[in-house]
N, C-alpha and C positions, 0 to 999 in steps of 0.2 A: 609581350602584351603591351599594346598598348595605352598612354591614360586615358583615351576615353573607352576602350574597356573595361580597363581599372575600374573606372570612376562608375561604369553601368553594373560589375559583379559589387560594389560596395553598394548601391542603392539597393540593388535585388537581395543582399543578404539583410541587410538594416529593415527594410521592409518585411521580411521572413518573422524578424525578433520581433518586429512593433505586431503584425498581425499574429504573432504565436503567445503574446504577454498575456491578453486575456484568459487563452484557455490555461495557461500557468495557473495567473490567478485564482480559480473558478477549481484548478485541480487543489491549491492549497487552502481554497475557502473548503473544499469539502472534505479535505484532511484534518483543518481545523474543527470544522463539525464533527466529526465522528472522534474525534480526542477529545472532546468536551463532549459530547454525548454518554463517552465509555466512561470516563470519571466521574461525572453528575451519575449514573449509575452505579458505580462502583461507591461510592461513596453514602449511596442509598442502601447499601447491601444488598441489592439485588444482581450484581457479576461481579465474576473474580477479576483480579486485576491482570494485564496483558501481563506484566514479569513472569507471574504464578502460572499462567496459561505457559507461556515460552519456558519454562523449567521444568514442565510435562512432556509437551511435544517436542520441544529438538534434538533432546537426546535419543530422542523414537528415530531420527531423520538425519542418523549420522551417515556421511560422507556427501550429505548434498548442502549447499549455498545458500542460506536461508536469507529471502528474498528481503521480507518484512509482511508486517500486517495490515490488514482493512478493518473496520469493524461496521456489524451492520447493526444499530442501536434498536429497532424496529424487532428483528426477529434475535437479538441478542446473541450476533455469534461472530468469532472472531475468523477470520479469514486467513492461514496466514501462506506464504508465497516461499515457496523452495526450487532451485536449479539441481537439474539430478542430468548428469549427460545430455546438456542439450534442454533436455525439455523441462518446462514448467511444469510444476508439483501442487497441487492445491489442496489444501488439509482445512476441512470448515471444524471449528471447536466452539460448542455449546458453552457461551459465557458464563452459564450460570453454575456448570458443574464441571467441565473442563473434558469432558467428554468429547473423541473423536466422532464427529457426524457423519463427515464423506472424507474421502481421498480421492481425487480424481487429474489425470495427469499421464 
């Protein structure tokens, strides 16, 4: 290769990161939100806490990769994200009770 190759695949990737930094940010502002959302709730006693949600369901969801969770503050229900062969596993839990709502996957 040579450098001014080089020098063109280093500009193209350095610009990939500058233009991909916002949506980073924007994915960790809203990660942020929804963890302050679950705990100003929980702390209201209106949902349970994600530990006490994840000590219900993953032992229901053994032999698959558990992904992590979402949480939607609005209709109070945790999301959380499992790998079973390939495919993604979606299990929505009623924050307030710990209730499975869907499984879809």
């Amino acid at each position: 290769m040579t450098s001014f190759s080089t020098l063109v695949s280093a500009a193209a990737f350095a610009a990939t990161l500058v233009a991909s930094a916002p949506m980073a940010d924007a994915i960790d502002g809203k990660r942020r939100g929804e963890q302050s959302e679950a705990r100003e709730q929980f702390m209201a006693g209106q949902v349970k806490s994600l530990r006490e949600i994840e000590g219900r369901i993953l032992p229901k969801m053994r032999g698959m990769q558990y992904l992590g969770p979402e949480y939607d503050a609005g209709s109070q229900v945790y999301r959380l994200k499992f790998l079973d062969a390939g495919r993604v596993i979606f299990v929505d839990v009623d924050a307030r009770t710990g209730a499975i709502l869907r499984q879809a996957g």
